[in-house]
PDB file of the backbone (N, CA, C, O) and the ligand in Angstrom, with CONECT records:
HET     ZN  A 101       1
ATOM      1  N   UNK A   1      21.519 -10.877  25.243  1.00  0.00           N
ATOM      2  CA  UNK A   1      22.780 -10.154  25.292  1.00  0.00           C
ATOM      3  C   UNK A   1      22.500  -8.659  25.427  1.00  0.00           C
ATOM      4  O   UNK A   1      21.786  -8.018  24.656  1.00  0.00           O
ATOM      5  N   UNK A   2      23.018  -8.269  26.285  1.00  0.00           N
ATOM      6  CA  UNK A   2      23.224  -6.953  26.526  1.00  0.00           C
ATOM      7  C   UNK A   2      24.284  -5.828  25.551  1.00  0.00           C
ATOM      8  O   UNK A   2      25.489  -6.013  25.380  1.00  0.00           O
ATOM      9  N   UNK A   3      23.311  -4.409  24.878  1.00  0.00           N
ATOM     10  CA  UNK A   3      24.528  -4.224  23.737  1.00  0.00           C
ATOM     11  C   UNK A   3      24.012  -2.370  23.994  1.00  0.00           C
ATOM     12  O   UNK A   3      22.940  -1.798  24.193  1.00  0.00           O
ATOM     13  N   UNK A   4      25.503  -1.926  23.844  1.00  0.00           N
ATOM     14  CA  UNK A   4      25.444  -0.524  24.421  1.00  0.00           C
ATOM     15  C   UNK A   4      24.871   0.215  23.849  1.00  0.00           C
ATOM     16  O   UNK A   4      24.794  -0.147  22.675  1.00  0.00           O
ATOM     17  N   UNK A   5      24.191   1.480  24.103  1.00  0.00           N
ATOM     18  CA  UNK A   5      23.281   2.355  23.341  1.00  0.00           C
ATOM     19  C   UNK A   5      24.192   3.226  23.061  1.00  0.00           C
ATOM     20  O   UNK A   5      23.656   4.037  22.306  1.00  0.00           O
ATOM     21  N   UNK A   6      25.967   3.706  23.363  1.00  0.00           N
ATOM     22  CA  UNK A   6      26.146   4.012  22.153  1.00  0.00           C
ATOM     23  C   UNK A   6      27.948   3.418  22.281  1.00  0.00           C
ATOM     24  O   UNK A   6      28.582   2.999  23.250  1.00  0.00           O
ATOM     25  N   UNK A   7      28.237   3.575  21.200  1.00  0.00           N
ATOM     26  CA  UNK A   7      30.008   2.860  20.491  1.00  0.00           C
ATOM     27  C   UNK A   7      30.526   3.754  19.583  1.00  0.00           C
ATOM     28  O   UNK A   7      29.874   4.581  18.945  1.00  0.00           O
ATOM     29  N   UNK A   8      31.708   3.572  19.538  1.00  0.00           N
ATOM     30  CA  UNK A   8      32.980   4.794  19.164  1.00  0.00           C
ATOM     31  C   UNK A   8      33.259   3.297  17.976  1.00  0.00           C
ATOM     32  O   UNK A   8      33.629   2.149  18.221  1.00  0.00           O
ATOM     33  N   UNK A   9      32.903   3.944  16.747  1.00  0.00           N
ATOM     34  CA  UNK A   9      32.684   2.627  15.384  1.00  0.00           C
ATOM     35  C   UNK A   9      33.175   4.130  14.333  1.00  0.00           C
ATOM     36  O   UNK A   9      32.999   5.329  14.547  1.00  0.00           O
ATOM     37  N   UNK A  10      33.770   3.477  13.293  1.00  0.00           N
ATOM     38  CA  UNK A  10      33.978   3.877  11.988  1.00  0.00           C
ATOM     39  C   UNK A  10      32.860   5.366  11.255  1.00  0.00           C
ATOM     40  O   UNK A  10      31.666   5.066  11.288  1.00  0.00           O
ATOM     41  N   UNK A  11      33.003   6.086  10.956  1.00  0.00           N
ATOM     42  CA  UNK A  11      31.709   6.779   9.960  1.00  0.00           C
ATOM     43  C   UNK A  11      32.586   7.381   8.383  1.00  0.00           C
ATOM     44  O   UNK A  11      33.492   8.181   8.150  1.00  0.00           O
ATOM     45  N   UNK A  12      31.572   6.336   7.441  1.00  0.00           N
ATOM     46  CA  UNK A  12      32.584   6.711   6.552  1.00  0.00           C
ATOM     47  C   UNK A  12      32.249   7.930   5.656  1.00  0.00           C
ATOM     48  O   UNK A  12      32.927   8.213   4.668  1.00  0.00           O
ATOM     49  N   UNK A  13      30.870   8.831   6.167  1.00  0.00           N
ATOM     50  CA  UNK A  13      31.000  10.418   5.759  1.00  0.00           C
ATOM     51  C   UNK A  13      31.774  11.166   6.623  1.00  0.00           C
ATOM     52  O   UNK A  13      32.225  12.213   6.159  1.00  0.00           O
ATOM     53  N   UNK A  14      32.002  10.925   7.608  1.00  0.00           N
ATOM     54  CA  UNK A  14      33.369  11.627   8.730  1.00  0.00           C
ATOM     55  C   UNK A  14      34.441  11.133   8.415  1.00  0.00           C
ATOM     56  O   UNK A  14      35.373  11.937   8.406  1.00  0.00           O
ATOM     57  N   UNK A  15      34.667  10.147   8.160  1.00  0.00           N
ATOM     58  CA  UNK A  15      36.305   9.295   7.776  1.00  0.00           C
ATOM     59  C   UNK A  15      37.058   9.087   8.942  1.00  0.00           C
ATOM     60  O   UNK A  15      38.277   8.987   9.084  1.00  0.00           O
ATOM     61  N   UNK A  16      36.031   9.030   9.849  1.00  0.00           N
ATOM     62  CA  UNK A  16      36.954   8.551  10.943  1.00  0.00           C
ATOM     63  C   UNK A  16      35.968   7.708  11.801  1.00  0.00           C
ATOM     64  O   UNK A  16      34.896   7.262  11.393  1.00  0.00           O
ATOM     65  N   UNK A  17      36.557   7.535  13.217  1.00  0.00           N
ATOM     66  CA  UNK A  17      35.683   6.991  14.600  1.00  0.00           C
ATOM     67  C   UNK A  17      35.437   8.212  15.215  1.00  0.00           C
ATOM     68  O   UNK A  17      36.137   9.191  15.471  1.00  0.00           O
ATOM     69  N   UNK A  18      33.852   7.810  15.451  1.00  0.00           N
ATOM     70  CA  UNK A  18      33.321   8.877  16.028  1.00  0.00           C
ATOM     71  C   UNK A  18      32.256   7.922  17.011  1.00  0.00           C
ATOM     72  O   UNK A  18      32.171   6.695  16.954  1.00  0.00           O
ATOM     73  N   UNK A  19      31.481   8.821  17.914  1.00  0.00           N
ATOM     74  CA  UNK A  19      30.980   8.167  18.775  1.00  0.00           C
ATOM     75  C   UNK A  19      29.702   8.202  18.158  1.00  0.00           C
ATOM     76  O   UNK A  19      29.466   9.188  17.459  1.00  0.00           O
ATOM     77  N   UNK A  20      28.448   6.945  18.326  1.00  0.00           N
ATOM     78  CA  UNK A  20      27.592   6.360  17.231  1.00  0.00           C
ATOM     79  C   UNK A  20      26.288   6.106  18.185  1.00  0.00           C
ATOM     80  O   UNK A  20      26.595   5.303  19.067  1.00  0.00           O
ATOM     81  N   UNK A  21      25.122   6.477  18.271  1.00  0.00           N
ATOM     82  CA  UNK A  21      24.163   6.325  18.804  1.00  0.00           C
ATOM     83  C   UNK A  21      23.814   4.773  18.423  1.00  0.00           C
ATOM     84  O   UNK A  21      24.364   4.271  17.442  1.00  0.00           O
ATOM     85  N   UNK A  22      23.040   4.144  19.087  1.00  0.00           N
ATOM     86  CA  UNK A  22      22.558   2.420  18.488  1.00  0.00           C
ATOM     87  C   UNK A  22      21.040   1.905  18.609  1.00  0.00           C
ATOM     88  O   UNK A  22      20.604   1.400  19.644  1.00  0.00           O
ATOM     89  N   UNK A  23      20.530   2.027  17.821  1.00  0.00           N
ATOM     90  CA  UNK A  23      19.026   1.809  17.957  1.00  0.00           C
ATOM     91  C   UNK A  23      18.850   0.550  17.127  1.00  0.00           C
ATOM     92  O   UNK A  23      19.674   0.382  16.228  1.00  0.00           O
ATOM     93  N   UNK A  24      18.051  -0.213  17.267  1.00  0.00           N
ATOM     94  CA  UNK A  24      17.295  -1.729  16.646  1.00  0.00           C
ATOM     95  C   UNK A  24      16.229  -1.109  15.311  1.00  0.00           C
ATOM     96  O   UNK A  24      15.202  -0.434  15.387  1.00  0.00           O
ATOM     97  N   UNK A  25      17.011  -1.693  14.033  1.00  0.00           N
ATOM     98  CA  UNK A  25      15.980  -1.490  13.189  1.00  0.00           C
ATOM     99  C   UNK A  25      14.703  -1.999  13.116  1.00  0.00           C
ATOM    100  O   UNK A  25      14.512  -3.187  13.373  1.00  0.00           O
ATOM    101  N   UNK A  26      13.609  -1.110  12.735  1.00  0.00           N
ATOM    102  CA  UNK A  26      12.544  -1.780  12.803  1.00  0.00           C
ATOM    103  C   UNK A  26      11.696  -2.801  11.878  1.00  0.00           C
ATOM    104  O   UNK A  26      12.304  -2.401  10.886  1.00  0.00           O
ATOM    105  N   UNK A  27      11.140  -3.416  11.536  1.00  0.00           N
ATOM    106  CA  UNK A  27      11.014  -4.203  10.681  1.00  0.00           C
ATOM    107  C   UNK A  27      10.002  -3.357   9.643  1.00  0.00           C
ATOM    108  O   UNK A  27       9.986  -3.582   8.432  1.00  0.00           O
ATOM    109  N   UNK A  28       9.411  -2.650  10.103  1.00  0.00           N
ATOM    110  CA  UNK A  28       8.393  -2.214   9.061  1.00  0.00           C
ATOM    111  C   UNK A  28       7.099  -2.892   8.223  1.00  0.00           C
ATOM    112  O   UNK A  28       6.642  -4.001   8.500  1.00  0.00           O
ATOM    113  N   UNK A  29       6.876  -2.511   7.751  1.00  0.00           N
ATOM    114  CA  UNK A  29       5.687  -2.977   6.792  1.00  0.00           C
ATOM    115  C   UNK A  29       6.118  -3.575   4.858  1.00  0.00           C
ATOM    116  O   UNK A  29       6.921  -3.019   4.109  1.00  0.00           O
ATOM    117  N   UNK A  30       5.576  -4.365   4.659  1.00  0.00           N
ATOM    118  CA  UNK A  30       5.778  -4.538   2.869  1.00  0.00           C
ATOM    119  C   UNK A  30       5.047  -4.015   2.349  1.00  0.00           C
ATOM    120  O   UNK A  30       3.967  -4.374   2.818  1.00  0.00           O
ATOM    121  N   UNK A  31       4.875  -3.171   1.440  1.00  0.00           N
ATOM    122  CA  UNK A  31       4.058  -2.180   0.717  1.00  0.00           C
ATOM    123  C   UNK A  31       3.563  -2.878  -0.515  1.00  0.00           C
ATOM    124  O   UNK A  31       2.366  -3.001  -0.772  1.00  0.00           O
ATOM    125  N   UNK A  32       4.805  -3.450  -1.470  1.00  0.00           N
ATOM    126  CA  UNK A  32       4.435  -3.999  -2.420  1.00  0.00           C
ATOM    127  C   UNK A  32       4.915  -5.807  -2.694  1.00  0.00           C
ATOM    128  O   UNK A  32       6.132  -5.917  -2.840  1.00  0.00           O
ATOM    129  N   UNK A  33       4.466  -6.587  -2.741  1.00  0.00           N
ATOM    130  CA  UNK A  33       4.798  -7.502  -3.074  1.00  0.00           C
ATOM    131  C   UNK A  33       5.582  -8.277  -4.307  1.00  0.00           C
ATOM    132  O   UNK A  33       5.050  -8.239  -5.417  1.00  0.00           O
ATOM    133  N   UNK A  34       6.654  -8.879  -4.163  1.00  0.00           N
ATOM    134  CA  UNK A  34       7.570  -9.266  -5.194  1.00  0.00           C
ATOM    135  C   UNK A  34       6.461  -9.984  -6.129  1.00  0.00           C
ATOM    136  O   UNK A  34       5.252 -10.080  -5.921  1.00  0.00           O
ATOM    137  N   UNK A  35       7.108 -10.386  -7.053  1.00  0.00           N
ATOM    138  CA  UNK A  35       6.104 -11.448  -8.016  1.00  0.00           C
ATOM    139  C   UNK A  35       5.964 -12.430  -7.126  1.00  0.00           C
ATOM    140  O   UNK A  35       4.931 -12.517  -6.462  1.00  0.00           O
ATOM    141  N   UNK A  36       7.107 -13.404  -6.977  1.00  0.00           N
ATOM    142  CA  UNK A  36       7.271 -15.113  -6.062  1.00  0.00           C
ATOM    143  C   UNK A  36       6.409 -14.626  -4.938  1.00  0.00           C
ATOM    144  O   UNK A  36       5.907 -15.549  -4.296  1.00  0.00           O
ATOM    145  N   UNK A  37       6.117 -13.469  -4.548  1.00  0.00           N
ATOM    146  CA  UNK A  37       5.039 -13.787  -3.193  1.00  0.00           C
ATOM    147  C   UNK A  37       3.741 -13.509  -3.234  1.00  0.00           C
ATOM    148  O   UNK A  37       2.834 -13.745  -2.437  1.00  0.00           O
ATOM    149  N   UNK A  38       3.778 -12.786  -4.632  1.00  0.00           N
ATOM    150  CA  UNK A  38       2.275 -13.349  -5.479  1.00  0.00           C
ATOM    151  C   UNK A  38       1.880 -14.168  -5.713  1.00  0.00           C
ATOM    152  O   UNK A  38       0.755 -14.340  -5.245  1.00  0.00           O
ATOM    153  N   UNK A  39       2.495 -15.366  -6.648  1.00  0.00           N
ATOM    154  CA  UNK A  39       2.472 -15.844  -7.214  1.00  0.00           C
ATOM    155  C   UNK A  39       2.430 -17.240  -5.876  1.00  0.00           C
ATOM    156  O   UNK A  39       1.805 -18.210  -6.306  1.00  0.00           O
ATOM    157  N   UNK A  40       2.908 -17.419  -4.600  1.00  0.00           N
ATOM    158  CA  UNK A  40       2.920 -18.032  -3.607  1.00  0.00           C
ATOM    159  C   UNK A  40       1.758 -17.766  -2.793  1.00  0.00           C
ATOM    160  O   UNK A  40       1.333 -18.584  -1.977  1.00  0.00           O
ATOM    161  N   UNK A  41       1.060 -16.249  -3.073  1.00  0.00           N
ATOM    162  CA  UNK A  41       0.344 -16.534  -2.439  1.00  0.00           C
ATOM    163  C   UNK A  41      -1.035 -16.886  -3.044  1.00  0.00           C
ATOM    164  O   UNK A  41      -2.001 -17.129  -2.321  1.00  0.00           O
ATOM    165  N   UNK A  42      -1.098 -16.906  -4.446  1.00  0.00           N
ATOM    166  CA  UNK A  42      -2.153 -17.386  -5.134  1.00  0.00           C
ATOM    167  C   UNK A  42      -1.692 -18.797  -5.638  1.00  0.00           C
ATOM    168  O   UNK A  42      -2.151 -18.934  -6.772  1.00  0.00           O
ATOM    169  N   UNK A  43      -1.068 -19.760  -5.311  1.00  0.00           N
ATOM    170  CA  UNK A  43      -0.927 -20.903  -4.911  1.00  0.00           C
ATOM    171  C   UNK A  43      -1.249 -21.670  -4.207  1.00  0.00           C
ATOM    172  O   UNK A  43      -1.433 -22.826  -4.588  1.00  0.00           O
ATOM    173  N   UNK A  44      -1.479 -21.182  -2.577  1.00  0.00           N
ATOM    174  CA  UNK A  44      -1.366 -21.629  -1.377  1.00  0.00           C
ATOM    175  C   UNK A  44      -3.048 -21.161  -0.828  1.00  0.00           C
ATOM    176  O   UNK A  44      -3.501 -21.657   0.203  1.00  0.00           O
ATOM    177  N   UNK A  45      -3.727 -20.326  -1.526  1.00  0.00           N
ATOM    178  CA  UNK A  45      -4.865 -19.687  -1.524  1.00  0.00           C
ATOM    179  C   UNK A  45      -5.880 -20.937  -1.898  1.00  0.00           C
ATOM    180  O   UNK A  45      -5.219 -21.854  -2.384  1.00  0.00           O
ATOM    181  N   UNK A  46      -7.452 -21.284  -1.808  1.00  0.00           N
ATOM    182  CA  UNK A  46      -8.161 -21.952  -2.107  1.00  0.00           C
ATOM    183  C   UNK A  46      -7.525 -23.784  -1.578  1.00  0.00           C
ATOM    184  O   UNK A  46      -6.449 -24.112  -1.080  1.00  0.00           O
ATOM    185  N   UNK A  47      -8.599 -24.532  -1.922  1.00  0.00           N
ATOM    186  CA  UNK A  47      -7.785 -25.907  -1.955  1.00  0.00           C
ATOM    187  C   UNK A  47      -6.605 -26.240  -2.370  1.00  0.00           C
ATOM    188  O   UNK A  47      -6.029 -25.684  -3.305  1.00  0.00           O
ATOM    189  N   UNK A  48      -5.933 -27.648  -1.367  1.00  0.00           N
ATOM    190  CA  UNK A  48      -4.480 -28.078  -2.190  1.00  0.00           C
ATOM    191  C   UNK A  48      -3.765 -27.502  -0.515  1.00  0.00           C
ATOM    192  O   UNK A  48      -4.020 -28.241   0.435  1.00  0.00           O
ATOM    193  N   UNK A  49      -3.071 -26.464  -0.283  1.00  0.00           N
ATOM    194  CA  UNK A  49      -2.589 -25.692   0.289  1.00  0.00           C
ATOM    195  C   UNK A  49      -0.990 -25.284   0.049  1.00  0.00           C
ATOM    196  O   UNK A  49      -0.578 -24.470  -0.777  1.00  0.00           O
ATOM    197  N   UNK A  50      -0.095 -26.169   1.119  1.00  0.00           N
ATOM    198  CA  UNK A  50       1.178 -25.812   0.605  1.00  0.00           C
ATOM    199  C   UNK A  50       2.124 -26.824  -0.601  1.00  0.00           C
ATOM    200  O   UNK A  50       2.395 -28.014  -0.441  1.00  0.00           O
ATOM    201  N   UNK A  51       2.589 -25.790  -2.051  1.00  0.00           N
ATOM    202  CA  UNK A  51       2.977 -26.755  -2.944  1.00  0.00           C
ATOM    203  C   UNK A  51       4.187 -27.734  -2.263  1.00  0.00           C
ATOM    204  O   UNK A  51       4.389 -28.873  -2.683  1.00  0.00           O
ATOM    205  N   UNK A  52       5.022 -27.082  -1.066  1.00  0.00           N
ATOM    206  CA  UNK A  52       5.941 -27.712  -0.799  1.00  0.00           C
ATOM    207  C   UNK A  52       6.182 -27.832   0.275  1.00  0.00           C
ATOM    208  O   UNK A  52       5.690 -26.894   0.901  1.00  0.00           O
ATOM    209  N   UNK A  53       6.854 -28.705   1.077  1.00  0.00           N
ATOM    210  CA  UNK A  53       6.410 -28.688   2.320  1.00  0.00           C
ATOM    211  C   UNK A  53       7.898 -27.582   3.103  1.00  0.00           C
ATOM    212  O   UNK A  53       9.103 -27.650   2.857  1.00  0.00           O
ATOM    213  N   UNK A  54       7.201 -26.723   3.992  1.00  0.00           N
ATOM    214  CA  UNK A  54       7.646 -25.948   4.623  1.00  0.00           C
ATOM    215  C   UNK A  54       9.337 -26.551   5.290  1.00  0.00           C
ATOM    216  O   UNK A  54       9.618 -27.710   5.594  1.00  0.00           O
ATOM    217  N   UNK A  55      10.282 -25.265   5.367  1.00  0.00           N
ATOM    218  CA  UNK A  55      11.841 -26.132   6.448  1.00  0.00           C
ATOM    219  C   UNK A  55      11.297 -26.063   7.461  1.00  0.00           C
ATOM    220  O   UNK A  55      10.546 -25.132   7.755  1.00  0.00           O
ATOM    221  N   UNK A  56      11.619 -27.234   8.357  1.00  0.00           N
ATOM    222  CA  UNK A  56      11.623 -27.053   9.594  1.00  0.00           C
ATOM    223  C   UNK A  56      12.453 -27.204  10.174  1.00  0.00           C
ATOM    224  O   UNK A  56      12.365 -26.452  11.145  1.00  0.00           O
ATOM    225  N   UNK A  57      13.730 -28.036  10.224  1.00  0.00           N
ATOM    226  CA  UNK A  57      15.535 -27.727  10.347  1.00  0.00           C
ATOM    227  C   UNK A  57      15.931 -26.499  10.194  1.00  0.00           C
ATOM    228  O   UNK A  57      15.189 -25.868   9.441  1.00  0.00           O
ATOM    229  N   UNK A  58      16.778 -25.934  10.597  1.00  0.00           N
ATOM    230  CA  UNK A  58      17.448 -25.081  10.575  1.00  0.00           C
ATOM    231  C   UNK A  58      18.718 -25.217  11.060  1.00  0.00           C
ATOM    232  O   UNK A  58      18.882 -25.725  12.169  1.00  0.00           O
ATOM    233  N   UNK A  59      19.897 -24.740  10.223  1.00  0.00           N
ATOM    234  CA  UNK A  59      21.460 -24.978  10.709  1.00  0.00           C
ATOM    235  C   UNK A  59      21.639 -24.455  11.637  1.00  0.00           C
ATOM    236  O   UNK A  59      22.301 -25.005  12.517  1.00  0.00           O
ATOM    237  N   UNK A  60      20.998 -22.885  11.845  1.00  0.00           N
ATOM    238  CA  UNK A  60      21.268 -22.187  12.767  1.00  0.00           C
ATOM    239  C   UNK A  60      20.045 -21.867  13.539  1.00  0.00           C
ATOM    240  O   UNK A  60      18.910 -21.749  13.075  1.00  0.00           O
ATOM    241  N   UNK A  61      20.540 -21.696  15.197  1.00  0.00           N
ATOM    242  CA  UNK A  61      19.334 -21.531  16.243  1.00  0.00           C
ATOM    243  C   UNK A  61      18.561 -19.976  15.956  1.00  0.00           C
ATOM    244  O   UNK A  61      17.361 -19.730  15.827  1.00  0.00           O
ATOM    245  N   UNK A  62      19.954 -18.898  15.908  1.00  0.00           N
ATOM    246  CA  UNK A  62      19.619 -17.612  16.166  1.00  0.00           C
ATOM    247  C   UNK A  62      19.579 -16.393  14.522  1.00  0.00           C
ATOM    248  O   UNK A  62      19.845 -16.260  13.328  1.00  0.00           O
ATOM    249  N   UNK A  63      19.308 -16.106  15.119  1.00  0.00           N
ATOM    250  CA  UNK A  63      19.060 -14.904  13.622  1.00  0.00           C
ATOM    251  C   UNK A  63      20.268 -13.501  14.220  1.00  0.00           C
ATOM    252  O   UNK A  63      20.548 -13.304  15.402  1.00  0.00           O
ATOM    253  N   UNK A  64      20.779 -12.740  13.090  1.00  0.00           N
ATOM    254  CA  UNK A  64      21.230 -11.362  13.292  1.00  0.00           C
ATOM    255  C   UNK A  64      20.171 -10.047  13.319  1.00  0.00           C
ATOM    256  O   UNK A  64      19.119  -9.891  12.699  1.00  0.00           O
ATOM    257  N   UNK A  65      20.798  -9.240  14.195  1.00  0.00           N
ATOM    258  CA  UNK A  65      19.935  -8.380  14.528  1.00  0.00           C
ATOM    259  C   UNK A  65      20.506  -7.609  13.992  1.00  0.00           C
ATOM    260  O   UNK A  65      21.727  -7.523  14.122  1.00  0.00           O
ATOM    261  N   UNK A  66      19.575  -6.540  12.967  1.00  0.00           N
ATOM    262  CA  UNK A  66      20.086  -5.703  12.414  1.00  0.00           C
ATOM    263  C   UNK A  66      19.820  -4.032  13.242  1.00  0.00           C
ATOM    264  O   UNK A  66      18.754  -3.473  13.497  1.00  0.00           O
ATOM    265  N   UNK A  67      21.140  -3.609  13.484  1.00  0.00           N
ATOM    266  CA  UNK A  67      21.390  -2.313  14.177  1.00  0.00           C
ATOM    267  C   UNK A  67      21.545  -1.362  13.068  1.00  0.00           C
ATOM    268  O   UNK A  67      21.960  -1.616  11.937  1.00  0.00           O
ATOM    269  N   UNK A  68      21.041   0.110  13.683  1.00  0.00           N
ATOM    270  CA  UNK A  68      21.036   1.228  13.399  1.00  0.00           C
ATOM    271  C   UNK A  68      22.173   1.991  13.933  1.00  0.00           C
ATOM    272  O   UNK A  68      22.469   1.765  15.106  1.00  0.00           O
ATOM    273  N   UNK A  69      22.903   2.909  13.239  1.00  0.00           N
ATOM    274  CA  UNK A  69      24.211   3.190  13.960  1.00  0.00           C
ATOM    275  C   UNK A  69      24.124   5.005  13.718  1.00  0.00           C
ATOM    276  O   UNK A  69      24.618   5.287  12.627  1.00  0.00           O
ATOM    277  N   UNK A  70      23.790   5.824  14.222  1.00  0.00           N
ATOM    278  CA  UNK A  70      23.777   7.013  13.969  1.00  0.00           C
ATOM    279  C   UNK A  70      24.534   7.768  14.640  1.00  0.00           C
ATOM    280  O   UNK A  70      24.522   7.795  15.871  1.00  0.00           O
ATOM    281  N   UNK A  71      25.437   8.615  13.765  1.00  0.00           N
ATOM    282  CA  UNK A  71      26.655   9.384  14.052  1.00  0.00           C
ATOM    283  C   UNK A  71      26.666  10.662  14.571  1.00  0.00           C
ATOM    284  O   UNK A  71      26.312  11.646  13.922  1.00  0.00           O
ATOM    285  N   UNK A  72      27.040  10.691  15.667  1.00  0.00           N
ATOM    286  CA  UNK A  72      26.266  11.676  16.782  1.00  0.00           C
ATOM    287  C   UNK A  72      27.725  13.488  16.517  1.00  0.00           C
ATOM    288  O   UNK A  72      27.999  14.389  17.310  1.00  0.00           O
ATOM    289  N   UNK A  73      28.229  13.216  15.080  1.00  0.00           N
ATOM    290  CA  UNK A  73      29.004  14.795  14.761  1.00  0.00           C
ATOM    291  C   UNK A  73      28.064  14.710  13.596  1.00  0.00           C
ATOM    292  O   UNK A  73      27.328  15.687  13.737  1.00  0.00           O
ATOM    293  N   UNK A  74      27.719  14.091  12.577  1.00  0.00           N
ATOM    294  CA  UNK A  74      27.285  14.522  11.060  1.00  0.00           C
ATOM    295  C   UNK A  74      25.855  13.990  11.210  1.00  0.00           C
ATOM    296  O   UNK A  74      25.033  14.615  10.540  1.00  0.00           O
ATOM    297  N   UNK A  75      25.261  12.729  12.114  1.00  0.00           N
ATOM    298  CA  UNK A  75      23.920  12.609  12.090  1.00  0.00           C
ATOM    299  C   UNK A  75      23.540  11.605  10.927  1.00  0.00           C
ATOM    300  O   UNK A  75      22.359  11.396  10.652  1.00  0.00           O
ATOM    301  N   UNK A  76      24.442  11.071  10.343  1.00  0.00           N
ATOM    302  CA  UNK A  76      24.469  10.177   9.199  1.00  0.00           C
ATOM    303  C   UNK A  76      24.034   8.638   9.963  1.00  0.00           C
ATOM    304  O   UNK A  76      24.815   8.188  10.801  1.00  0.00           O
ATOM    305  N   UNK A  77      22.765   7.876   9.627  1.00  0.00           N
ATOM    306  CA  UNK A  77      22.973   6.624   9.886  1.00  0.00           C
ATOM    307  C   UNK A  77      23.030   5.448   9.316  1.00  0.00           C
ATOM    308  O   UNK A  77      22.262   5.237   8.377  1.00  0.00           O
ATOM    309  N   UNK A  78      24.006   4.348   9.773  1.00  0.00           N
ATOM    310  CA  UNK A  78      24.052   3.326   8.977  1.00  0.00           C
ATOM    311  C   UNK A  78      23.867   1.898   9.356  1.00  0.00           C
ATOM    312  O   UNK A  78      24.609   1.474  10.242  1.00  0.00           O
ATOM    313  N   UNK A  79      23.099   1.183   8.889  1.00  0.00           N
ATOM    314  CA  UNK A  79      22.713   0.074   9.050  1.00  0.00           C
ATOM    315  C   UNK A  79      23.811  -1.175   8.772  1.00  0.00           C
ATOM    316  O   UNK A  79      24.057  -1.556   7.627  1.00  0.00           O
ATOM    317  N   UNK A  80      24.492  -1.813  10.072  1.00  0.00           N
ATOM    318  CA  UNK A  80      24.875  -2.768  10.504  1.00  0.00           C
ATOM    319  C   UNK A  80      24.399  -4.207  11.291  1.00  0.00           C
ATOM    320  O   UNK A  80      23.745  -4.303  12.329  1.00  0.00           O
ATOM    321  N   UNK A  81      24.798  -4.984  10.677  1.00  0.00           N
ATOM    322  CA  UNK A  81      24.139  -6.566  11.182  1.00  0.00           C
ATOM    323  C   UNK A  81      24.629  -6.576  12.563  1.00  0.00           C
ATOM    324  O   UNK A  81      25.765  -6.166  12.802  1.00  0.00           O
ATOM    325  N   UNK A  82      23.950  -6.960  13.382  1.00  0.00           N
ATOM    326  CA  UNK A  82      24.675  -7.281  14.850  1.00  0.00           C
ATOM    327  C   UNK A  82      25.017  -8.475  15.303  1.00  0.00           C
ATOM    328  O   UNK A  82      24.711  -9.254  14.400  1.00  0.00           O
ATOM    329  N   UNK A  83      25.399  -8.968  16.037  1.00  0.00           N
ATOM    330  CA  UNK A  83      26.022 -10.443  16.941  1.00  0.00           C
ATOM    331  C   UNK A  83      25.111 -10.987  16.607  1.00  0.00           C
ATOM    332  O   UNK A  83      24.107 -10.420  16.176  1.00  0.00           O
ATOM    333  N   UNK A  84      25.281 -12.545  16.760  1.00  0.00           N
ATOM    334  CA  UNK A  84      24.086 -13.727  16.677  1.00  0.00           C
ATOM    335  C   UNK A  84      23.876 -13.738  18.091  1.00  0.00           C
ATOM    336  O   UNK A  84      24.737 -13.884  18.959  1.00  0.00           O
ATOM    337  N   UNK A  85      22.856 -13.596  18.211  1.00  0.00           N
ATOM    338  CA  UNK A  85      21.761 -13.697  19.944  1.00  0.00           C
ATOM    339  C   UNK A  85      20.525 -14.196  20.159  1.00  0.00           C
ATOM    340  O   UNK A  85      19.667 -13.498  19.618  1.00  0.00           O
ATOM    341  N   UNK A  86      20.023 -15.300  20.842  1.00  0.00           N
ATOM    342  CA  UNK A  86      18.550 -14.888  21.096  1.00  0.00           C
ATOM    343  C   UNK A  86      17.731 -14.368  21.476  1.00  0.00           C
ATOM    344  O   UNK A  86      16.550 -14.565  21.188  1.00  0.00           O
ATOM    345  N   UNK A  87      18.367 -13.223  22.548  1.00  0.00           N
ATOM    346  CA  UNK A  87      17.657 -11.903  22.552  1.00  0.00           C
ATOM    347  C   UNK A  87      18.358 -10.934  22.710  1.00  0.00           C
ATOM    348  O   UNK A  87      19.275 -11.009  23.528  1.00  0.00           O
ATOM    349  N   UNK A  88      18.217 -10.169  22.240  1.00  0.00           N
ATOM    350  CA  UNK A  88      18.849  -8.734  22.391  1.00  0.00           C
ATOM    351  C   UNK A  88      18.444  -7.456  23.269  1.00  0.00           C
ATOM    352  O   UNK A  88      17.231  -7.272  23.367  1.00  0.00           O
ATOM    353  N   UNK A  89      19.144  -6.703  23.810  1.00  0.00           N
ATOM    354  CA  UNK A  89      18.062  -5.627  24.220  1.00  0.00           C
ATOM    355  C   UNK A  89      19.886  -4.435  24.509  1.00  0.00           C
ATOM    356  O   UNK A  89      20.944  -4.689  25.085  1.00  0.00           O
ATOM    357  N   UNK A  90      19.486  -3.474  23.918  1.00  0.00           N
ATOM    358  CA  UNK A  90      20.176  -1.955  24.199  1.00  0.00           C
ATOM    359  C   UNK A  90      20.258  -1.279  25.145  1.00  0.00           C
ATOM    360  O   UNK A  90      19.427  -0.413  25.419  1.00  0.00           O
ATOM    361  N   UNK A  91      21.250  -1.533  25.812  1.00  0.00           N
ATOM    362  CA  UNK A  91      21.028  -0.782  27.656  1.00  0.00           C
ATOM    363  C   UNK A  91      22.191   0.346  27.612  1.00  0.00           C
ATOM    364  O   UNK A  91      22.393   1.063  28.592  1.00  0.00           O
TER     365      UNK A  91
HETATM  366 ZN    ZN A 101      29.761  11.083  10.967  1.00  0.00          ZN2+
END
């Protein structure tokens, strides 16, 4: 799906619609690990392997893409879920 690089959307430090730059958040890196993915991964580590067996169903085909929305009068940005798609790209 094709999705515009920029949209006239809500900003709620402006209090109004303003026109909104649109960039794809990036996923980044994990710095620190929760406990459960400690604790999963010193489970799954050495012999034995997985305690449970992995989903492989899924209800749904596609995932949400999470958009970046930056407000092109105050520069404020805010992170919005986007359409369900299997691919996305910002033109
Ligand atoms: Zn704004």
């Amino acid at each position: 799906m094709k999705f515009p690089k920029e949209m006239r959307t809500y900003c709620p430090s402006c209090r109004k619609h303003t026109v909104h730059k649109v960039h794809r958040e990036s996923k980044g890196t994990a710095r620190s690990q929760s406990w459960g993915q400690r604790q999963y991964k010193r489970v799954v580590s050495g012999y034995g392997g997985q305690p449970r067996p992995k989903q492989k169903s899924f209800a749904k085909v596609t995932k949400k893409a999470n958009l970046v929305l930056e407000c092109t009068e105050c520069g404020k940005k805010q992170v919005r879920t986007g359409p369900r798609t299997k691919k996305m790209s910002i033109e």
